[in-house]
C-alpha positions in Angstrom: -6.3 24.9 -18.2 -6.8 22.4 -21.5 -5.7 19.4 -22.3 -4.3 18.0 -25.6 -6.3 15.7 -27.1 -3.1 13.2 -27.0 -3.2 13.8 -22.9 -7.1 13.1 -22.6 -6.6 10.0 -24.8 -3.5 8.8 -22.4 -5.8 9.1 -19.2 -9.3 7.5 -21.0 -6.9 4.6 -21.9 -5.2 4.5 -18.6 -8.8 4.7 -16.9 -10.2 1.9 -19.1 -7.1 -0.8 -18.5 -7.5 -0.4 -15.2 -11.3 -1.3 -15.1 -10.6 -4.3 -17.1 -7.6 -5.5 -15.7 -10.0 -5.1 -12.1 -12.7 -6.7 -13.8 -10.4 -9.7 -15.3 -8.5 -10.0 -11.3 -11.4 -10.5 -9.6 -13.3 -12.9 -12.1 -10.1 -15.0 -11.4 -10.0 -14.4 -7.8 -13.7 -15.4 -7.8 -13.2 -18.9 -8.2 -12.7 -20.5 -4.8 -10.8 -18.9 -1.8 -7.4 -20.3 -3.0 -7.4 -18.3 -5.7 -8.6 -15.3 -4.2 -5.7 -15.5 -1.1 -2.8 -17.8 -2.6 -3.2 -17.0 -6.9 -4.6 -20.4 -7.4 -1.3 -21.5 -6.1 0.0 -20.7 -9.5 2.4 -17.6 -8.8 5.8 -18.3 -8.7 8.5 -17.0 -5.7 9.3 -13.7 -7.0 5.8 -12.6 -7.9 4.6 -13.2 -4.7 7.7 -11.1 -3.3 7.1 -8.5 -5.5 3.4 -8.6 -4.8 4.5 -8.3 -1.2 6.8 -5.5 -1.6 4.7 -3.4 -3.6 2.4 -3.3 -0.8 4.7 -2.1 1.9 5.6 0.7 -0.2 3.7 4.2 -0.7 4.2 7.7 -0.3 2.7 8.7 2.3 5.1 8.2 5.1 7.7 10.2 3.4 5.0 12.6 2.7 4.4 13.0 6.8 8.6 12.8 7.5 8.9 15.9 4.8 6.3 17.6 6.6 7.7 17.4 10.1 11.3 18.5 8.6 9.2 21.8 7.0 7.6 22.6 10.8 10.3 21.4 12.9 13.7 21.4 11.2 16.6 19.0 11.9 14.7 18.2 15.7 12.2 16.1 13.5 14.2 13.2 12.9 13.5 12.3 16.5 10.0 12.0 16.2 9.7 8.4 14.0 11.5 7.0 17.1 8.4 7.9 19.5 6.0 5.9 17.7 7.7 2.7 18.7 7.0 3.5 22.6 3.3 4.2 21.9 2.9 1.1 19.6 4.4 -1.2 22.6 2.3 0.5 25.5 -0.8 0.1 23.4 0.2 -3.6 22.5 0.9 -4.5 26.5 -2.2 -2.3 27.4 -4.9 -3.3 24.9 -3.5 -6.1 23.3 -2.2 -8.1 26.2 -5.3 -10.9 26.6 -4.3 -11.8 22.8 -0.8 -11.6 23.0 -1.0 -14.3 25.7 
């Protein structure tokens, strides 16, 4: 397999943003602890929601649903609704002394 020279440049440029932009972030976020956890209280509503939102979002657990439909056909939309009983016995069991 070979790349065009136009795809290499794409990911070199895409590779090099992102080490900036991480190096840029986190010379910000190394001021003091409000602007590492809050923005330096600087971010308005909707960037904090969309901050928020992007980080509930992936694609893994579609992923793991599309692979239970591939072994176990139309039964497998029954199996998301188990892991609700085993997160609640393993909140009252291990979690209980917190909890209270």
């Amino acid at each position: 397999m070979t790349l065009h020279y136009v795809d290499v440049a794409i990911i070199i440029v895409y590779l090099v943003s992102t080490i900036l932009i991480g190096f840029w972030v986190s010379k910000r976020a190394s001021k003091n602890l409000d602007s590492y956890f809050l923005g330096g209280k600087s971010l308005p509503w909707y960037l904090l929601g969309i901050s928020n939102a992007s980080g509930m979002f992936d694609i893994t657990g579609t992923m793991w649903l599309v692979y239970l439909l591939f072994i176990y056909g139309l039964k497998s939309i029954w199996i998301p609704w188990v892991w609700p009983t085993f997160n609640q016995i393993f909140l009252m069991v291990y979690l209980a002394t917190w909890l209270r």
